[in-house]
N, C-alpha and C positions, 0 to 999 in steps of 0.2 A: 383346429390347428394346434399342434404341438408346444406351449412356452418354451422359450430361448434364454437362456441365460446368458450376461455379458460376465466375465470379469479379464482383468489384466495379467499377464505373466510374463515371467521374463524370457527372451530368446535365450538358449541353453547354451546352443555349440554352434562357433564358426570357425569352420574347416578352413585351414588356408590353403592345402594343397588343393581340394576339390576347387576354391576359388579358382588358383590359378589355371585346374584341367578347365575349367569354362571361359576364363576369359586373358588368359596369359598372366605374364607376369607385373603388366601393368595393374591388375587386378585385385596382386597379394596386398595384403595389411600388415606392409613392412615398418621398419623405420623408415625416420624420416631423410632421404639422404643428402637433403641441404643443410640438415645440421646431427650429426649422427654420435658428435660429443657430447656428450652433459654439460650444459653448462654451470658458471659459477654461480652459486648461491647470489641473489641482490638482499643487501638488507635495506629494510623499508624502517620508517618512523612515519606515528600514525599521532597527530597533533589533536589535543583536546579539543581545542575550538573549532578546527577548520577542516578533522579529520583526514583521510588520504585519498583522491584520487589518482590512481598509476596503469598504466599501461606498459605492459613485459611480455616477453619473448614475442617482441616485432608484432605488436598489439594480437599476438592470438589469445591473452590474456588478460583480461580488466581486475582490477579491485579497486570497488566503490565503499568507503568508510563513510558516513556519515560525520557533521560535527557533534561532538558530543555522548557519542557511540565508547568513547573514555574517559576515565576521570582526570588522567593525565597521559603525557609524551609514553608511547608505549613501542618498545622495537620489533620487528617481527622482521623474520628471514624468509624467502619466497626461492624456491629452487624447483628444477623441472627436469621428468624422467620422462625419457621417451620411450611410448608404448612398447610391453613386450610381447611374446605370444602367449605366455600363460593369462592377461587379463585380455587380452582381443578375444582369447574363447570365453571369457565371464562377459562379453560382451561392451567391454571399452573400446573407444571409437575413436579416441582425441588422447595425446597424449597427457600426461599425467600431471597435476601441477600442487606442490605440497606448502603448505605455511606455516610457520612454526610460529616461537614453539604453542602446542598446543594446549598451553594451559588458561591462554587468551581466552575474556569469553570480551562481549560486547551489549553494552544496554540499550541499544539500538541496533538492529538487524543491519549486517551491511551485504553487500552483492558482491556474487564470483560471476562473471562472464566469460566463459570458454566457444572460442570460435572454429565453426564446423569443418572439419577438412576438409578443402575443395575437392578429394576423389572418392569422397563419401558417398555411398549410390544403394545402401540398401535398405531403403525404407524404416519403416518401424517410425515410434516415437521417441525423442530425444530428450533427455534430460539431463541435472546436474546431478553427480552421486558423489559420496562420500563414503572413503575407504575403512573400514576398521576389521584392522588384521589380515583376515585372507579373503575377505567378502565385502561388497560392496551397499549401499544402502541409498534407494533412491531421493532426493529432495523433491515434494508432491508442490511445491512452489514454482518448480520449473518452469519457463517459458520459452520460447523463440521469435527471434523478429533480427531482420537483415543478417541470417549466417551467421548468428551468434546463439549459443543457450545461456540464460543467466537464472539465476536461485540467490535467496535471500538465505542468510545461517547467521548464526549469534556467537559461533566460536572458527576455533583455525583448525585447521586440518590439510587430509589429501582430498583433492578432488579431481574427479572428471567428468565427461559426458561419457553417456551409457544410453544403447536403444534396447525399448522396449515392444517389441512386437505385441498389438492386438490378438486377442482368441477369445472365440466365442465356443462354446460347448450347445447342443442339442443332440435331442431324443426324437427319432423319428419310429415313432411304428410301437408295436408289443413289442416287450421283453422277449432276450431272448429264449430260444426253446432249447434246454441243452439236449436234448434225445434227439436231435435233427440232423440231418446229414448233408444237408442243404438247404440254401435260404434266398431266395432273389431279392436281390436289390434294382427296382424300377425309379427311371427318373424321365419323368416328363419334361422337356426340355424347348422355350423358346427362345428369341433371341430378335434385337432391332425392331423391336413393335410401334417403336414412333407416334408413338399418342395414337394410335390405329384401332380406338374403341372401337368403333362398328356401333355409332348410334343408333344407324339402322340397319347394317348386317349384323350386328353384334357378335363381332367376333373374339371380344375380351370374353361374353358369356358363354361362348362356343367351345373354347380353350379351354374355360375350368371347369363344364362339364363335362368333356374328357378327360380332365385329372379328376373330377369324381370319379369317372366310371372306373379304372385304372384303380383307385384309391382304393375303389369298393373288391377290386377284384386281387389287388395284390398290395397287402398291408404295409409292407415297408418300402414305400413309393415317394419319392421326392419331386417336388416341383422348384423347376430353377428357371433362371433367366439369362442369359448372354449380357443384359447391357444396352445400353441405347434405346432410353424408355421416351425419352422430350423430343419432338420439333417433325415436321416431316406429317403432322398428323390432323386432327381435327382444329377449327380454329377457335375454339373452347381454351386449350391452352394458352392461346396468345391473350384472349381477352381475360383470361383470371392472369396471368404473368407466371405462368407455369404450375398455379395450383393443380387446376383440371387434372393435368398426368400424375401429381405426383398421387392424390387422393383415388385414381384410377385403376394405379400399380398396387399402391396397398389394399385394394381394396380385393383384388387378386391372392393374395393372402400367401406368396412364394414361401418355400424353405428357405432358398439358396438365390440372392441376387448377386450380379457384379455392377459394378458403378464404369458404363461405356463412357466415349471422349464427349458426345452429345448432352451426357447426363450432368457436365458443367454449366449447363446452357445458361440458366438463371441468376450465377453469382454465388458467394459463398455461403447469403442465410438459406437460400432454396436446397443449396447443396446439403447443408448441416441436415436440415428439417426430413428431405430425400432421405435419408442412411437413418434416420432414427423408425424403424419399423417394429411395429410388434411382433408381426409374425414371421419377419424373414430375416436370417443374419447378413447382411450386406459385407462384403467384401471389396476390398480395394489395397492389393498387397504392394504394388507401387505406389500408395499417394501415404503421405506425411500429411500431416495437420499440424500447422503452425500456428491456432490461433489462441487468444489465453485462456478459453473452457475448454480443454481438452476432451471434458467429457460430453461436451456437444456433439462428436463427431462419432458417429457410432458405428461405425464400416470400420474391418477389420482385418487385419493381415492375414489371419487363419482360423479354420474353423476346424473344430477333432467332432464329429458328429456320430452319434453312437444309433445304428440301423438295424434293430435287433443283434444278430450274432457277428453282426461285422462293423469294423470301427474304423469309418473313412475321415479321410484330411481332405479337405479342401481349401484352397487361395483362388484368389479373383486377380485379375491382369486387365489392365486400360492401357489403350491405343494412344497413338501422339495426337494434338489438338490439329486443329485447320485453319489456316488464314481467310482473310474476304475476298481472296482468289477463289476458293473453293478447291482450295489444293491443302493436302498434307504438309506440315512441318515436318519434315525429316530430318533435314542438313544443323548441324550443329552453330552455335546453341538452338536446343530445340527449348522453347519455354513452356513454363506452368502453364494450366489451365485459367487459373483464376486468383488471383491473391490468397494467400494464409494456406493453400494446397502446395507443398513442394511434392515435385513428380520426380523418381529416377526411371530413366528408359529403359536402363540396366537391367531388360526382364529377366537374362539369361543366368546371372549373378544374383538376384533376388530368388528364383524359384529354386535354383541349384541351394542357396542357403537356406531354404525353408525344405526343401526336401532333407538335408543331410540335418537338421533339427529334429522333424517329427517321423520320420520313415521309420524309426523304431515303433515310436508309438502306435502308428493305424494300420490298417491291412491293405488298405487301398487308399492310391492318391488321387485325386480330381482336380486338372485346372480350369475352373471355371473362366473363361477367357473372353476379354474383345478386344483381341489383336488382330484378325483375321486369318483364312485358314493356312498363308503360307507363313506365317511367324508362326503359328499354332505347331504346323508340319517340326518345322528348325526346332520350336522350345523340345516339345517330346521326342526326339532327335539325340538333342545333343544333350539332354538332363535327365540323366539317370534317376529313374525313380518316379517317373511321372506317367502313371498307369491308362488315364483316361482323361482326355481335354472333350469339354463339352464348349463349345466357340459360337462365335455371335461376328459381326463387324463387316465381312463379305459381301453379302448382300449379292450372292452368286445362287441360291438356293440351295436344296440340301446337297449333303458328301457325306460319306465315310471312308475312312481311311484305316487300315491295317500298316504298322509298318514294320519294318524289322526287325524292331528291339520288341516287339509286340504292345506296345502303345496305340492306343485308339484315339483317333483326330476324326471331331463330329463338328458338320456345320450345318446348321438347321436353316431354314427359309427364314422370311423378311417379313416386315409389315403386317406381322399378324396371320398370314396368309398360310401357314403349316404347322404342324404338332410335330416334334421329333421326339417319336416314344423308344426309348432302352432298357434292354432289362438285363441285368447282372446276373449269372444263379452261381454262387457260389459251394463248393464243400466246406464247411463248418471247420472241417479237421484242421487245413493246412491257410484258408482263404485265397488261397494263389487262385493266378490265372482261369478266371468265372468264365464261363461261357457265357458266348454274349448274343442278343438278338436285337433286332433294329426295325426299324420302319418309320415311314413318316405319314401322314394322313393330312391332308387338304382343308384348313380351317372349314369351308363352306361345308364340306360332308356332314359335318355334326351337325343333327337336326335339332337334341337338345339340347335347349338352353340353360345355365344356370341362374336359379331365379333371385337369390341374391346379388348374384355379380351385377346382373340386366337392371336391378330397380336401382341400383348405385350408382351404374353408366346414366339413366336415366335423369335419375337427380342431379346428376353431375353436370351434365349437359344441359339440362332448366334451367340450371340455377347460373351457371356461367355462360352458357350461350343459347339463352331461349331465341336469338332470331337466326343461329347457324341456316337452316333449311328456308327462311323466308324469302318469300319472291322480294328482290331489290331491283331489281331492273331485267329489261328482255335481250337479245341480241337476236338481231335479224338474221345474221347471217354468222360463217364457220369462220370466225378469222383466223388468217397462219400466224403463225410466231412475230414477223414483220408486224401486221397489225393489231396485233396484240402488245406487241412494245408501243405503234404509234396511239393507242389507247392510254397503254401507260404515260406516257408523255404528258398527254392531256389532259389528266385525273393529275398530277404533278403539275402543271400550268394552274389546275383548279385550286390545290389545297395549297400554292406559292405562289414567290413572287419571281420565277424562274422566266428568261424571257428567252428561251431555247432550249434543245433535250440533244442530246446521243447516245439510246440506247443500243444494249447487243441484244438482236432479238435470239440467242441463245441461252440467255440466261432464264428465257421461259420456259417453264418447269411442264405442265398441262394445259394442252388449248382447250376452252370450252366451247360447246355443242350450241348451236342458234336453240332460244328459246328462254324459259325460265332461267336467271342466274340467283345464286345466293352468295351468301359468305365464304362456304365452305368452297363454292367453285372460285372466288378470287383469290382464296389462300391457297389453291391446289393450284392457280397458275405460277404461283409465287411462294413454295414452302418455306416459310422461315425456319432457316439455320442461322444461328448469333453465333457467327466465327469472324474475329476469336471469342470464345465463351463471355458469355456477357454484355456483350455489344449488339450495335445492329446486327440481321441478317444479312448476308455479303451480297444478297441483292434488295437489300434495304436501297431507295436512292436518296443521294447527295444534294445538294449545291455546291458548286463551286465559281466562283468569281473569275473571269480571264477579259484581256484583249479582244476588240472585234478580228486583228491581225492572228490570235493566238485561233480565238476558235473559227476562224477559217481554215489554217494549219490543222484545226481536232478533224473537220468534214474529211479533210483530204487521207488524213490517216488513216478513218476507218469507216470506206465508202459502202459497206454491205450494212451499215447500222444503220437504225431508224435517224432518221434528221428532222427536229423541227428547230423552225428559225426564223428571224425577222425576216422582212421583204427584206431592208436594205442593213447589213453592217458597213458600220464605219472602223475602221482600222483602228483609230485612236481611242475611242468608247470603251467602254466595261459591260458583261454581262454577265447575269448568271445564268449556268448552264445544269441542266438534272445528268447529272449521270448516275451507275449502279456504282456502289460504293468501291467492287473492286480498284475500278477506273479512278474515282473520285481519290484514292488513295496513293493511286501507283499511277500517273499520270505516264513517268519514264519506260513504263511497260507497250503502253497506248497511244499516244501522243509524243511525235519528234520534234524537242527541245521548246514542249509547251512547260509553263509555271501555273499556276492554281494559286488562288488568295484567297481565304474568308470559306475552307470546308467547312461544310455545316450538314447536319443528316437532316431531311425534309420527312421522310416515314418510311416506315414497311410499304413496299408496291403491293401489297393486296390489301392495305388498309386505303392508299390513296386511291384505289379503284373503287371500293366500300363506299367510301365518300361520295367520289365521282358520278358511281351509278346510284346513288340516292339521287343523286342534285338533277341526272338526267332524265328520270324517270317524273319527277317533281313538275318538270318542263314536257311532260307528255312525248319524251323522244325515247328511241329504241336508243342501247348505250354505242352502237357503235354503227349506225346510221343517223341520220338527222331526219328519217321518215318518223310522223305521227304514229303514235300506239293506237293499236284497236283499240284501246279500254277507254280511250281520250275519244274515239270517234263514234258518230251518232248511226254512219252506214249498218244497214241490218244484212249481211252475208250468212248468214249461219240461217239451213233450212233443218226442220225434223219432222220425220216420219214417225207417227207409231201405230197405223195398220189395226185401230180399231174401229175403223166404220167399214164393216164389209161391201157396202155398196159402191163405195169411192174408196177403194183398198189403196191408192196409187195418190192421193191426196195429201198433201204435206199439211202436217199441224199447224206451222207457218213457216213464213222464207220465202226466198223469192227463187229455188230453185226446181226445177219439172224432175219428178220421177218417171221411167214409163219403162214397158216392155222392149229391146230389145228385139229387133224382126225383121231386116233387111229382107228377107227373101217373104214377107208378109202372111205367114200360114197360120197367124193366128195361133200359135202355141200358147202363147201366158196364160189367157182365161181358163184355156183349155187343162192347162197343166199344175198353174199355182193355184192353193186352197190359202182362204184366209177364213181361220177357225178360232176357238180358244185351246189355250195348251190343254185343258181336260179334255176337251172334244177330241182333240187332236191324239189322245193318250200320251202327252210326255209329260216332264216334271215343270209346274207353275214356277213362275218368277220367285225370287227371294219375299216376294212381299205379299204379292197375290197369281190367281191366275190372270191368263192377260189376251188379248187378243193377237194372233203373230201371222206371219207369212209364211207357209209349207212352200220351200222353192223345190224344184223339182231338178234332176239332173241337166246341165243345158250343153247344148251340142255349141259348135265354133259361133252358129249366127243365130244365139237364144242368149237369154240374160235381162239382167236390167242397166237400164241406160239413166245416169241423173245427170241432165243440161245444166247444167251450173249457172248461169245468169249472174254472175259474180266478176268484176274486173280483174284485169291483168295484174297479175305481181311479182314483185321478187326479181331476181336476175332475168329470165326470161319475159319481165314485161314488153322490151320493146319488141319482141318477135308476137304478143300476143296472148302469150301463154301466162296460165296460173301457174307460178312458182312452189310460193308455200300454203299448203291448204290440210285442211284436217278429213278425216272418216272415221266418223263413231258406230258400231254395229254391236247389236245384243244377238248373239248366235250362239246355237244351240246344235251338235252334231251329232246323229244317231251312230251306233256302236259301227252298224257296216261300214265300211270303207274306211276306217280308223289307221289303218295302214299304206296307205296310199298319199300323195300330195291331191291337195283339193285348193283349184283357183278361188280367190277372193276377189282382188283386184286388176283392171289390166287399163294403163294410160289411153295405150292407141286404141283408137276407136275407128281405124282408117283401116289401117294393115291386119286387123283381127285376123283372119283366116290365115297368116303366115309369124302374125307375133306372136310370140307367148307371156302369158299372163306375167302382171307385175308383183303381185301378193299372194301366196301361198300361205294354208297352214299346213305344216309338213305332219310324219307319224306320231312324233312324239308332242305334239301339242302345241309346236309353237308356232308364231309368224313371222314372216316376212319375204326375205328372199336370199338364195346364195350369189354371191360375186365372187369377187376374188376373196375373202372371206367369210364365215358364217356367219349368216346375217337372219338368224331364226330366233326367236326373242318369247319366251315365257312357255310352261309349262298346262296348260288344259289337259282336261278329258272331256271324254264323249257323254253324252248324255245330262252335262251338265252347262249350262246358262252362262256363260262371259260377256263382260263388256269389253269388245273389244277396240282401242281406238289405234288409229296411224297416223302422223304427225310427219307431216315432209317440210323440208326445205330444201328445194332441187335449185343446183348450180353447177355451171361450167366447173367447176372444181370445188370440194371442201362441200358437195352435198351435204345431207344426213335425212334419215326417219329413224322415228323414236317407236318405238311400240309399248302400247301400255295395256294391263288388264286390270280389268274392274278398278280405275283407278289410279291404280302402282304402275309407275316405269317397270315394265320388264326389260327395255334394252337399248342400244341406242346402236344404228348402223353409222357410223363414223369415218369410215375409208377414204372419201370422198367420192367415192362412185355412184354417187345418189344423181343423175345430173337431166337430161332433158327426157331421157327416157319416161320418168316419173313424174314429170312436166304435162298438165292438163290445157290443153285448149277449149275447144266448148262444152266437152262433154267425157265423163268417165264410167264406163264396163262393170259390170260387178257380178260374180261366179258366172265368167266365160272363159276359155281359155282354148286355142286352135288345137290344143291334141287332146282333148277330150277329160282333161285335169277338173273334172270337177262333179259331184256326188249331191245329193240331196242334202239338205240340210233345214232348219227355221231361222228366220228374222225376225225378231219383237221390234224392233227400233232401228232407226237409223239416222244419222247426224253426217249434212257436209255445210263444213266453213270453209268459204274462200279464203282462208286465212290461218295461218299454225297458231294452233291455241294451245296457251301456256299449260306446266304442269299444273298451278292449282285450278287452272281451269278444268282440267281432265280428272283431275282428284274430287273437283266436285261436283261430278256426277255418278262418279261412287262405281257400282256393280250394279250387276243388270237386273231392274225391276219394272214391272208392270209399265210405267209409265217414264222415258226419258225428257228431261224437260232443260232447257240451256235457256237463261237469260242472260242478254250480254249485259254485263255492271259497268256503267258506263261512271268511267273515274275511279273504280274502286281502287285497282291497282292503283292510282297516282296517290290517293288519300291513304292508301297503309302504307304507302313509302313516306309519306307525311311525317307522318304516327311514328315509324320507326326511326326517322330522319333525328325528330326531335330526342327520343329515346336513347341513341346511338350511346354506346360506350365509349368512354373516353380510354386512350392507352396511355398510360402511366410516362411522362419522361425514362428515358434512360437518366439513373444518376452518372454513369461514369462517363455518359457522354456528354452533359452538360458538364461536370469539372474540365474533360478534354476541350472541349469546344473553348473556354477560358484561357487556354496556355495555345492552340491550334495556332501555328503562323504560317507561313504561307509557304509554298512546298510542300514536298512529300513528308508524313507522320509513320514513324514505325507504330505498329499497336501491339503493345503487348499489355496484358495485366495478369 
């Protein structure tokens, strides 16, 4: 990666006309015209002992003397010029204020405090300068805090405030080639990746070995970012407090970031720490940095970046903040993100005065942007000079846009989930208007990985969330959003002392699938976003204190939300009630003419689920039934075949379930037809471990197959009708090349209607299983000739079914529609390679595995891939005792600081939040 150098320089030229062609005449950097005379000199007296403190021209002026700062009574004259145009283009910002005479010095430092015009809006950094002659000189003492700049100096003079625009310089690629006639400039480009490592897709490693390959292919190739690097992603970052991402992003090693609204998330030191990169210039042309290291803040208003024979400008753009509505701040005032950041909105006036600055300078301009694409569309529009926006914040997937002025507006995909590759090819001679080429590519496509990226992601994730993927609890069943808020509720009953809930069950983000839960799935039901920047997540929930009268009035108001509540309120009594913070906030939004006392934040709802389902699991209960776990129970359901005594081929290893032939019409096919041999004898390829003994099945017409009686009780939704609900099938199968193009039955429920149903489980051409409904429902990728374990995992229900498909181990998929329902509902007995239209081809069985019962993923993960021998012992407690283990372990999350000082000053009513 290329060194980056920082340093400072001064904004050159500010155009007033073009000001005003962008945003009127409210815009210009006129006088001032509530006071457009000069006025009268004041003369001041500055007293030895007691020094001067004064305040002039209507406090937009201070001067602080110290005592003792003189040897004696000393006069000075203080008079003030209002700005004209010749130093607005040196970059003077504030009118002018002069102290005589200046022969004065002082032996104690005293302070000028000059305060910021309120229609001040164009970024940069602000400072105190002092005049000598026709040039200005800046005071490196400068500070800012409440709309004022102040500087220490030892003598009198003129002074003002003056902004200084950030610029970073780099080198991207070789030198240029002068004999060349043309040079492309490629820039790989992502944008809203949202902590979306891909622990286990890895899709951070995915991305940067496509910018290697890019890299390798075309030298002067840039990699950039959109913006919106925190929250929305793994729950790694929540348990480091936003290290995970930032350590993620750099590790990515970009040229070109922009600092998006999300990338405030953590507060000001995560922000500082964020922008401090080795390898990539960080941009952020609307944010100021108000705090007293100035040089802390290393995001910068522009970048001149030299790309072999072409010399581009780039500025970075950030979107307005969001409340714990989950709605945009728009309407004026719109506030800062976070303390010691001041924001202007003013994009249109900030890029118009950063284009008429450096257009001379570079050949091509870039707005690295996360405004989204129709502010994007408007900025390259209406500001001349702005050649190519590469954009981020939409979260629409990709665009490109052509427009009139011939400016290019790109918005790349989300979450990680796409590459937007461009390539520039310029003529050397003029660098005008490059031909341009585009495309976008599909994170998953890229097979390699980059191998540095991947051991970093890895570490990353050990080190801060080594239990992310660990079983914490099961879930019986699919529950909708309703029950997944009344869940919520009661993980919030659990970790308080809340004595009632009204949640929105809209604010749930991802329902999870019955079976295995981890971390990562109660953070994906509940992505935390800290809006405003800093604070909870805006479905972080509350307490709040009311009337038994009041929160009868909350039910009424909003009768679609989850309710829990005492048997009996009393009208007079006090309770507390959980709600999502938005609610908890803005009661006057929610609730008609209810009052709130004693807000207080209870946690993140995917931490108080975390909790929850440890403590459920602890108690041998599913988290969202009150039914016994398998892992707690002593019943043996689970039978297995593995088909190596050929004289009792049909004989289960143990279990209490019957295998047999399949022969309603009694002709004795099976013996006749299926061989039980070893894979050598047989000529195909031995298990992963050894050869093995298996079952040659043969092609089976509508009333041939195998039949396994289940002997296993009723479960699940369909128990009272009889039927087995949720139940597992593990099979080691092995498909010869023929018929590889065709569907071949696996499984079929009805065991009644065979000659008119059609089978339940298919593998289709391309290798995978399951079945189609109203969407594809074909899960993992096989070939022929080779050995899979492959398992099916049901939970059948009147609504919110699901089957999981897994190979050798690995979730290949999960059918989730809810169409999973009595169809795939077992009563006594279940079919296997039968199907009424003749869907089914020769194949081998090494193993087979049925539980009356959906066994977890690490249950299916440890029995690995298909070898000689499949062996399941149920661990009876294990499950409860590594929730134990982790229960104890658990991390703890850090207080919010800004929420306890709040919670200190909180009184009863609605709180604006701003910081």
């Amino acid at each position: 990666m290329r060194l980056l150098t920082l340093s400072r320089t001064t904004f050159l030229t500010l155009f007033i006309l073009l000001l005003s062609a962008c945003g009127g005449s409210d815009d210009q950097v006129t006088t001032n015209p509530n006071d457009p005379v000069e006025p009268e000199p004041s003369e001041l007296t500055v007293s030895a002992s007691a020094g001067l403190n004064v305040s002039l021209d209507e406090g937009s002026f201070l001067l602080t003397v110290p005592a003792n700062a003189v040897s004696q009574s000393t006069e000075l004259t203080y008079e003030k010029t209002v700005l004209d145009d010749a130093n607005a283009l040196l970059n003077i910002i504030s009118d002018i204020h002069v102290l005589t005479p200046s022969t004065v010095s002082f032996s104690n430092p005293i302070t000028i405090t000059i305060q910021i015009p309120d229609d001040y809006q164009l970024g940069g950094q602000l400072f105190i300068a002092s005049q000598s002659g026709d040039s200005w000189t800046v005071i490196e003492n400068s500070y800012v805090e409440d709309g004022f700049v102040s500087a220490q100096v030892t003598t009198l003079g003129t002074y003002a405030i003056i902004m200084q625009r950030n610029e970073a310089f780099g080198d991207i690629g070789p030198t240029c080639d002068i004999n060349a006639t043309e040079q492309s400039v490629r820039f790989i480009h992502v944008a809203d990746l949202h902590a979306r490592f891909g622990y286990e897709e890895q899709y951070f490693s995915r991305i940067k070995a496509y910018y290697n390959q890019a890299l390798a292919q075309t030298p002067h190739t840039l990699f950039t970012n959109g913006g919106d690097d925190y929250e929305k992603g793994t729950v790694a970052e929540q348990l480091s407090q936003g290290s995970a991402t930032e350590e993620a992003i750099k590790a990515m090693q970009f040229d070109l970031r922009v600092v998006g609204n999300h990338d405030y998330a953590w507060g000001p030191e995560k922000l500082l720490s964020y922008s401090q990169d080795d390898s990539a210039i960080v941009l952020a042309s609307n944010t100021r940095y108000e705090g007293e290291q100035l040089q802390d803040f290393a995001a910068v208003g522009f970048a001149k970046v030299q790309v072999g024979c072409v010399t581009l400008g780039v500025f970075g753009m950030t979107s307005v903040p969001w409340n714990e509505l989950d709605e945009p701040i728009d309407d004026e005032p719109i506030p800062d993100f976070i303390k010691q950041f001041k924001m202007s909105w003013q994009w249109q006036q900030i890029a118009q005065s950063i284009v008429s600055q450096y257009q001379d300078d570079v050949d091509y301009m870039v707005m690295l942007s996360h405004l989204g694409e129709g502010l994007d569309i408007d900025m390259a529009t209406d500001v001349t000079g702005i050649d190519l926006v590469l954009g981020g914040h939409t979260h629409g997937g990709e665009s490109y846009t052509t427009l009139e002025n011939g400016s290019v507006v790109i918005q790349p995909d989300f979450y990680a989930k796409g590459i937007t590759d461009v390539t520039l090819t310029f003529n050397t001679q003029d660098k005008t208007s490059p031909t341009i080429s585009y495309s976008t590519i599909e994170t998953d496509s890229v097979t390699e990985l980059d191998e540095p990226t991947k051991l970093a992601i890895d570490e990353i994730m050990g080190r801060y969330a080594p239990d992310a993927d660990t079983e914490i609890a099961i879930s019986e069943n699919y529950p909708g959003s309703l029950e997944l808020a009344e869940i919520t509720a009661l993980a919030a009953a659990h970790s308080s002392n809340i004595t009632a809930a009204l949640l929105n069950p809209e604010l749930v983000q991802t329902r999870w699938t019955p079976g295995t839960l981890t971390q990562e799935d109660f953070h994906k039901a509940y992505y935390v976003e800290r809006q405003p920047s800093n604070t909870p997540g805006f479905n972080a929930l509350y307490s709040v204190t009311v009337t038994g009268s009041d929160l009868n009035t909350m039910f009424t108001s909003q009768p679609d939300w989850f309710l829990l509540k005492p048997d009996d309120i009393q009208a007079s009594s006090t309770y507390q009630v959980a709600l999502f913070k938005g609610a908890a906030l803005n009661p006057e939004l929610f609730f008609n003419g209810v009052t709130f006392s004693n807000v207080e934040a209870i946690d993140e709802a995917w931490w108080l689920l975390d909790q929850y389902a440890r403590f459920r699991t602890s108690q041998c209960l599913y988290l969202d039934t009150d039914n016994q776990l398998f892992s707690c129970n002593e019943q043996n359901n689970i039978t297995v075949w593995n088909f190596d005594d050929a004289n009792n081929p049909l004989t289960a290893d143990y279990g209490p379930s019957v295998l047999s032939y399949f022969d309603p019409e009694q002709t004795n096919w099976g013996p006749e037809e299926t061989q039980y041999n070893t894979t050598q004898a047989l000529g195909i390829s031995d298990l992963s471990d050894a050869s093995s003994g298996v079952m040659a099945f043969s092609r089976h017409a509508p009333t041939e197959g195998l039949l396994i009686t289940l002997n296993t009780p009723a479960n699940g939704d369909y128990a009272s009708e009889g039927m087995v609900s949720d139940y597992t099938l593990v099979m080691d199968l092995y498909w010869p090349e023929e018929g590889r193009d065709i569907y071949r039955a696996v499984m079929q429920a009805n065991t009644l209607d065979y000659l008119t149903d059609d089978a339940d489980m298919f593998i289709d051409p391309s290798g995978g299983y399951g079945k189609s409904t109203s969407d594809s429902g074909y899960f993992g990728d096989t070939q022929p000739q080779n050995w899979h374990r492959v398992a099916f995992v049901f939970y059948t229900a009147p609504s919110n079914g699901v089957f999981e498909v897994y190979i050798d181990g690995e979730l290949a998929g999960v059918k989730e529609d809810g169409e999973i329902d009595s169809t795939w509902a077992l009563n006594s007995a279940v079919l296997l390679f039968t199907d009424n239209n003749f869907e089914t081809e020769p194949g081998y069985l090494n193993a087979l595995l049925y539980a009356g019962r959906a066994m977890t993923r690490d249950e299916i993960k440890s029995m690995g891939n298909a070898q000689s021998k499949l062996t399941f012992e149920p661990a009876t407690r294990v499950l409860n005792q590594t929730i134990e283990r982790h229960y104890q372990a658990a991390p703890e999350i850090k207080p919010n600081a800004w929420l306890e000082q709040r919670n200190k000053f909180f009184n009863s009513g609605t709180q604006a939040v701003n910081n």
